[in-house]
BALOBA-1460 file (C-alpha; in Angstrom, 3 decimals):
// residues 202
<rec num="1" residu="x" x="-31.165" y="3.572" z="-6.749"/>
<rec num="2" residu="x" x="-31.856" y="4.140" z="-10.562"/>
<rec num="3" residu="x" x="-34.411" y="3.285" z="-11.731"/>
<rec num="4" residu="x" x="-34.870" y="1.122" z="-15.620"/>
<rec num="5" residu="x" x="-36.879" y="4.030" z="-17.601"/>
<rec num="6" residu="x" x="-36.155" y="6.234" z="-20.100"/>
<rec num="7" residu="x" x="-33.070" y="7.880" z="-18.915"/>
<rec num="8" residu="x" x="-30.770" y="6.054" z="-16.401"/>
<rec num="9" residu="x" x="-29.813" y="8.637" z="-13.625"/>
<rec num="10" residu="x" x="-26.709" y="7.464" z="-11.656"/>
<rec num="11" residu="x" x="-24.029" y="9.589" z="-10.357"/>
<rec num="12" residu="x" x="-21.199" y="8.842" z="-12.922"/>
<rec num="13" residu="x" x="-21.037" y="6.892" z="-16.261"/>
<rec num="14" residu="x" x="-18.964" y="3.997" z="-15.756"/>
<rec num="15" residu="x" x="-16.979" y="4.916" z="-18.708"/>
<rec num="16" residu="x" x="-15.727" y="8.207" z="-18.313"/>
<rec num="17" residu="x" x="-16.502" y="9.270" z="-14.856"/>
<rec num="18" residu="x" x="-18.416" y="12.050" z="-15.725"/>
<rec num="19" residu="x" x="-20.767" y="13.832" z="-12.835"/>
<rec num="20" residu="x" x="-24.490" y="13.228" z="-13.496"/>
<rec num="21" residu="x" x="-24.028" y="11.611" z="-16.589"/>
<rec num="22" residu="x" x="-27.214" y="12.245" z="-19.755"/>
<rec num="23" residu="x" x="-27.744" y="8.656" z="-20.283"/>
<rec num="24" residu="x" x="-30.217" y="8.046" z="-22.584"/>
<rec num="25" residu="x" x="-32.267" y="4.667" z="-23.877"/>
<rec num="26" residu="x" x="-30.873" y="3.697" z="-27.573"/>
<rec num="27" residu="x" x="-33.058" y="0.457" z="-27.688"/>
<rec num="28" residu="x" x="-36.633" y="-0.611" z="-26.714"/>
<rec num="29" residu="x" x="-37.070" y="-2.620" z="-23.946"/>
<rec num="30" residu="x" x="-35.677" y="-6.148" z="-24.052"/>
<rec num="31" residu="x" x="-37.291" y="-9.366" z="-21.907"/>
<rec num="32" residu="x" x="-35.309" y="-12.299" z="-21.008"/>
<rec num="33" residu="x" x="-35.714" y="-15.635" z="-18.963"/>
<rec num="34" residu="x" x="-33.976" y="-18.366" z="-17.960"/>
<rec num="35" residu="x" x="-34.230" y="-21.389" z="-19.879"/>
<rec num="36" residu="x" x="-37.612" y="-22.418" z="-18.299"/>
<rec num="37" residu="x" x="-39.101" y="-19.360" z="-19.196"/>
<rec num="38" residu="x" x="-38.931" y="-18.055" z="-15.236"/>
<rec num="39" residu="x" x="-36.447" y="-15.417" z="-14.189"/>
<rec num="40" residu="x" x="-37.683" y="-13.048" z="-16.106"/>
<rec num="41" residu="x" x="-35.561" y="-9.478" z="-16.782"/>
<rec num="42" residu="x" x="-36.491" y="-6.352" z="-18.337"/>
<rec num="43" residu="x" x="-33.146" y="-4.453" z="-20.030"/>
<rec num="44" residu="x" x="-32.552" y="-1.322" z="-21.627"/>
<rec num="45" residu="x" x="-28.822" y="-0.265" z="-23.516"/>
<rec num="46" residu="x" x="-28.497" y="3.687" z="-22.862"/>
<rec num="47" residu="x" x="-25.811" y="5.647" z="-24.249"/>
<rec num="48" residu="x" x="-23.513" y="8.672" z="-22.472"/>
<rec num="49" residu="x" x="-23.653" y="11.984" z="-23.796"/>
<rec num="50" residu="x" x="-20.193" y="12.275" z="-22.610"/>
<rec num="51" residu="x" x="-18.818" y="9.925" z="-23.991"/>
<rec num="52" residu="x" x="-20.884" y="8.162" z="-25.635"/>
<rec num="53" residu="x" x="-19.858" y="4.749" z="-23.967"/>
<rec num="54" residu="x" x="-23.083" y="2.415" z="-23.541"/>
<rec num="55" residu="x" x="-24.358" y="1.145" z="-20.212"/>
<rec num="56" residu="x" x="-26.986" y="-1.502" z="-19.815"/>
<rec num="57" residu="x" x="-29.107" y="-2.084" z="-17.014"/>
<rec num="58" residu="x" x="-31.536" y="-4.602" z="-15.959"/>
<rec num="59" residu="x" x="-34.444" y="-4.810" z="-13.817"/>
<rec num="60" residu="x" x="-37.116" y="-7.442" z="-12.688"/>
<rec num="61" residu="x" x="-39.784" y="-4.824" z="-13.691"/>
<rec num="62" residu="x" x="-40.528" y="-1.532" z="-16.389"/>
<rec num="63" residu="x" x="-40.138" y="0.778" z="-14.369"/>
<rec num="64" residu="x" x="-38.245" y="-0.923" z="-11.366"/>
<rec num="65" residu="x" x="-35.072" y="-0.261" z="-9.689"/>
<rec num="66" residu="x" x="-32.007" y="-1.178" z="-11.441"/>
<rec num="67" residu="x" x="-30.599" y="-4.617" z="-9.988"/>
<rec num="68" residu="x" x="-27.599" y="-5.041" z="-12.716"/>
<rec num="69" residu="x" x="-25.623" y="-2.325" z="-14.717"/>
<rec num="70" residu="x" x="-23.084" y="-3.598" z="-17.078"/>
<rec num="71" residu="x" x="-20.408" y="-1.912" z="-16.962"/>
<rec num="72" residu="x" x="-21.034" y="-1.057" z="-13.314"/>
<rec num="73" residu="x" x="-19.253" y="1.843" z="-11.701"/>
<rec num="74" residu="x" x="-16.031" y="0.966" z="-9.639"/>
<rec num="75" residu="x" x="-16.091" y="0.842" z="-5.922"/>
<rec num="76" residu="x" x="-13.130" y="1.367" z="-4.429"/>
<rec num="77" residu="x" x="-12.290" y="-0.849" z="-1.214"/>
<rec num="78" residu="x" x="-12.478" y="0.120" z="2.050"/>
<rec num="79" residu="x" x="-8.809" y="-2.105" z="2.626"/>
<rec num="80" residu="x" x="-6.679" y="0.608" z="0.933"/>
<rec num="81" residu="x" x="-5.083" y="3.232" z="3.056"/>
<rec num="82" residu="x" x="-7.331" y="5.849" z="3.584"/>
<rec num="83" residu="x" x="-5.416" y="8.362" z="1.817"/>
<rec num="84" residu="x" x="-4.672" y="6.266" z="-1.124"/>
<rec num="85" residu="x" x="-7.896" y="5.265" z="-1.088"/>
<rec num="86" residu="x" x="-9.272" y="9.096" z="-1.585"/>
<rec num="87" residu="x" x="-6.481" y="9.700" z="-4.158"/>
<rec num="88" residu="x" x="-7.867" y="6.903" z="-6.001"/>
<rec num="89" residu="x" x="-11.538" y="7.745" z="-5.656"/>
<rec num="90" residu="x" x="-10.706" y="11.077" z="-6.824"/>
<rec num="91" residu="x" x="-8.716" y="9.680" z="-10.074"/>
<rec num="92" residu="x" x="-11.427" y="7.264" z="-11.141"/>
<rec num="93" residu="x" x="-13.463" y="10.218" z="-10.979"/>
<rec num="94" residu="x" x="-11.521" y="12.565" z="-12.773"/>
<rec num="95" residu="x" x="-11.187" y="10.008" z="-15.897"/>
<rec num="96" residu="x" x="-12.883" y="12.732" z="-18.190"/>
<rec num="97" residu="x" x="-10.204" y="14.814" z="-17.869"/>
<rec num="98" residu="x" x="-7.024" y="12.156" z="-18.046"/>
<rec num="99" residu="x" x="-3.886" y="14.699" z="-17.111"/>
<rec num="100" residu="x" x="-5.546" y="14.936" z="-13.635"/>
<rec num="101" residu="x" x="-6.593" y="10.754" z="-13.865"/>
<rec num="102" residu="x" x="-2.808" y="10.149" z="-14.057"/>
<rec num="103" residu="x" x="-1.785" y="12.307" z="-11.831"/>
<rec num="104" residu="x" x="-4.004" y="11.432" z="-8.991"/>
<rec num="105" residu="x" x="-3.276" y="7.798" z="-9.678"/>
<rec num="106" residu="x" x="0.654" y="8.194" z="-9.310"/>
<rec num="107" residu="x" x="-0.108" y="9.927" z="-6.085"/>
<rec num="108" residu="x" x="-2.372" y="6.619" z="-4.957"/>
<rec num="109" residu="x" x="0.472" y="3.923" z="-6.419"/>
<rec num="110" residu="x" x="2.711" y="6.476" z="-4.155"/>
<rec num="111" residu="x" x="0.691" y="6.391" z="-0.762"/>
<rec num="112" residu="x" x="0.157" y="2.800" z="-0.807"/>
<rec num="113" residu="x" x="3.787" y="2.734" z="-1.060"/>
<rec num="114" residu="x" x="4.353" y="4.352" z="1.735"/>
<rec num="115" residu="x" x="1.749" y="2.747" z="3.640"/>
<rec num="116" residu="x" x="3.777" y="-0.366" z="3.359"/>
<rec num="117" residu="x" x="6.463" y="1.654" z="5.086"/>
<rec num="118" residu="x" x="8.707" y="2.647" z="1.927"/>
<rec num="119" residu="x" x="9.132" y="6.401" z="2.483"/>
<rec num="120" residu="x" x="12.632" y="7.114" z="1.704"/>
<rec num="121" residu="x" x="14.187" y="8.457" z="-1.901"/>
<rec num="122" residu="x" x="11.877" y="9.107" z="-4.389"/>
<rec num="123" residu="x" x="8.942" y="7.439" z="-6.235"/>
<rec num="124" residu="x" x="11.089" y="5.787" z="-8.743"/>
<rec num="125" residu="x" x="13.772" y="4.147" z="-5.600"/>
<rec num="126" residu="x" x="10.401" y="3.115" z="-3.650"/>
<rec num="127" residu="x" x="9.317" y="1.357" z="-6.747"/>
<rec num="128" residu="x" x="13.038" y="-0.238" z="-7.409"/>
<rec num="129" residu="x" x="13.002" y="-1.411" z="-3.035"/>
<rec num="130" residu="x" x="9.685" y="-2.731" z="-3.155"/>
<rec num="131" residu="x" x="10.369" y="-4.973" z="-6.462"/>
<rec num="132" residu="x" x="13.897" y="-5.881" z="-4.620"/>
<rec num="133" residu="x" x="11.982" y="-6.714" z="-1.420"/>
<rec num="134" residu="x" x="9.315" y="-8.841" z="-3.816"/>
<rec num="135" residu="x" x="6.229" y="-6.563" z="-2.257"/>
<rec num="136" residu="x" x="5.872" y="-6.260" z="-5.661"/>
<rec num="137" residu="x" x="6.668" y="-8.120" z="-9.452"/>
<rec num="138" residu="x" x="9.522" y="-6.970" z="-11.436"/>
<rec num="139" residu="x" x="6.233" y="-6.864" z="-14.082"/>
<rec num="140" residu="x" x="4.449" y="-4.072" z="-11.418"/>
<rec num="141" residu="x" x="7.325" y="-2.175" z="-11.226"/>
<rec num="142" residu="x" x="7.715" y="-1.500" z="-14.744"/>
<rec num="143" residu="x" x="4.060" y="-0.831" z="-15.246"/>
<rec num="144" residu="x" x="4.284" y="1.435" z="-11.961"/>
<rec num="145" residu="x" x="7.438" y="3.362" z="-13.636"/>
<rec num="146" residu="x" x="4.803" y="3.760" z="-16.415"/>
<rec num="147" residu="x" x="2.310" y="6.036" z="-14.487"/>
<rec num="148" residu="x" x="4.924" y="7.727" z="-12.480"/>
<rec num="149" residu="x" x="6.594" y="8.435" z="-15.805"/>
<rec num="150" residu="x" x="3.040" y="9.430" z="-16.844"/>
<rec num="151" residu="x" x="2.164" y="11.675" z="-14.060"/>
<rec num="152" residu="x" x="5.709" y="13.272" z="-14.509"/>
<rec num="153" residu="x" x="5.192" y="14.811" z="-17.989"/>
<rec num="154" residu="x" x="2.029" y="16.510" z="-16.715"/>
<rec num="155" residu="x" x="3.370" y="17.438" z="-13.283"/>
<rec num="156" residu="x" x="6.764" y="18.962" z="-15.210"/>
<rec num="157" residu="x" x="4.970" y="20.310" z="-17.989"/>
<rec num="158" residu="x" x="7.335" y="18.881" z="-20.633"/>
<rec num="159" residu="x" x="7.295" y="20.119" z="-23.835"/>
<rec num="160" residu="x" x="8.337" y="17.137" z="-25.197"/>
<rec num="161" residu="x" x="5.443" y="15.058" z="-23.327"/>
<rec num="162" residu="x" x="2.609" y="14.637" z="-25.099"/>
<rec num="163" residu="x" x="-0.963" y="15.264" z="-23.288"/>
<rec num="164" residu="x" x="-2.246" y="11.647" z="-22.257"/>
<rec num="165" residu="x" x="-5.799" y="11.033" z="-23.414"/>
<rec num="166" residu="x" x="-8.982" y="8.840" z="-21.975"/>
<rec num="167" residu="x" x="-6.914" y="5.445" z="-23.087"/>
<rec num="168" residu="x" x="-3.862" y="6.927" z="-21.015"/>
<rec num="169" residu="x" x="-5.815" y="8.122" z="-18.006"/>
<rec num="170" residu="x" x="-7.608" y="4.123" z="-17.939"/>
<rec num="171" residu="x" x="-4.487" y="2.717" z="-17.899"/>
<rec num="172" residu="x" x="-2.785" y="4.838" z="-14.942"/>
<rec num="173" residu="x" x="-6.127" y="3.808" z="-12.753"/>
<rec num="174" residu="x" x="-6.504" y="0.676" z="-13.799"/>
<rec num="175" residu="x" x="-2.737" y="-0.026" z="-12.461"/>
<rec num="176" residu="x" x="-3.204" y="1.655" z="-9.145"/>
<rec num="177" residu="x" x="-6.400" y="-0.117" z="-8.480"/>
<rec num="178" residu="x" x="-4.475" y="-3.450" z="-9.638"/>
<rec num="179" residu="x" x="-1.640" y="-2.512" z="-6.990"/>
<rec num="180" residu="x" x="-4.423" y="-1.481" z="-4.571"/>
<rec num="181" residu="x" x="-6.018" y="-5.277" z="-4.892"/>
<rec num="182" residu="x" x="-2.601" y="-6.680" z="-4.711"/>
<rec num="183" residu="x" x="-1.299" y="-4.669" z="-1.534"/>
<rec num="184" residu="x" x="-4.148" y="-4.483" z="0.636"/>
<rec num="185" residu="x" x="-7.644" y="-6.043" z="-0.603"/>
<rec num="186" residu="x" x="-6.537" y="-9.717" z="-1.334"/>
<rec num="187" residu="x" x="-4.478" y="-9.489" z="2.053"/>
<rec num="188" residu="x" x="-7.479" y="-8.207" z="3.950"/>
<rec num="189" residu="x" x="-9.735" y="-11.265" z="2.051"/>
<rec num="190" residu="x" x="-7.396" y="-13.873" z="3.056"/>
<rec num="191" residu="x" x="-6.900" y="-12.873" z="6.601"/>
<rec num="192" residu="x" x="-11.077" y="-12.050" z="6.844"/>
<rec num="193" residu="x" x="-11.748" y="-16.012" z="5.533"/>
<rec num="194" residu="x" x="-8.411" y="-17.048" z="7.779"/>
<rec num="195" residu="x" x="-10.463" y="-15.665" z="11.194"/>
<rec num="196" residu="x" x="-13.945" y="-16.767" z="9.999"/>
<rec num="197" residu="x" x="-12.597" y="-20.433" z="9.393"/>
<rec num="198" residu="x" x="-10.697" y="-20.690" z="12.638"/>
<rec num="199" residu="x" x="-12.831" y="-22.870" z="15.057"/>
<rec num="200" residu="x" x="-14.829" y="-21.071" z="18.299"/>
<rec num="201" residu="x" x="-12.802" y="-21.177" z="21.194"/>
<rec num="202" residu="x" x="-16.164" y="-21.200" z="23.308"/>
């Protein structure tokens, strides 16, 4: 657990993904309550050398462990297929370097795809069937034509394709983690509160 000092050390900046980010303390330390004075935080704003995205983290004590980070990493869900799952881990963390961000995040949007048992033709007729069937939004199928258009360019090498940058590799991962919530984690949520709410049969 980090730990609110002068240097946050966490494994990866939220922003850019970065391994063992230099995250360094660009204000002195800040002290907030609650409106009747109690609740009392200690916060710090440090800044990546990466990228130099800011992160802020809080803690009930100087020197404490780190209770809140704004932005926080992402976690990925233990609902999604496993092997879009570790595509998708391995996208979010390859967001410093965005041709391999969209690349790994068409292959995710791809094996969730097929997890839901649309494995014939290619990406582009999955993504068509699925928006026919309604498994997905005519809206998610354009935006999933986006990334696989995406991850083409880089996979093809076209000449004509320009080199996607930090803003393009967000996008791509934002959209399969979107899918991933749509597909699998809201399902999972719903059927988890369904069985919890059904009464004892003992």
């Amino acid at each position: 657990m980090a730990i609110l000092g002068s240097r946050l050390e966490i494994t990866r900046c939220p922003h850019c993904s970065v391994d063992r980010p230099n995250l360094s303390a660009m204000t002195a330390l800040l002290e907030t309550t609650d409106y009747n004075g109690e609740g009392r935080r200690h916060w710090m704003i440090y800044q990546c050398g990466h990228c130099g995205g800011l992160v802020t983290a809080g803690a009930t004590s100087i020197g404490g462990q780190v209770s809140e980070m704004y932005p926080s990493p992402p976690q990925i869900d233990d609902a999604l297929p496993p092997k879009a799952k570790s595509y998708l881990e391995q996208a979010v963390n390859s967001l410093h370097a965005p041709a391999g961000a969209v690349m790994l995040a068409a292959s995710c949007v791809d094996a969730m795809l097929k997890a839901k048992t649309y494995k014939e033709g290619s990406l582009y007729e999955r993504i068509n069937q699925a928006a026919r069937d309604h498994l997905i939004t005519p809206e998610m199928a354009n935006w999933a034509h986006d990334v696989r258009l995406d991850a083409n360019d880089q996979r093809h090498a076209d000449e004509d394709g320009a080199l996607p940058d930090a803003a393009d590799g967000r996008k791509c991962v934002e959209f399969a983690m979107a899918l991933g919530q749509f597909l699998f984690v809201l399902p999972a949520r719903v059927e988890r509160g369904r069985a919890e709410a059904r009464p004892s049969t003992t």
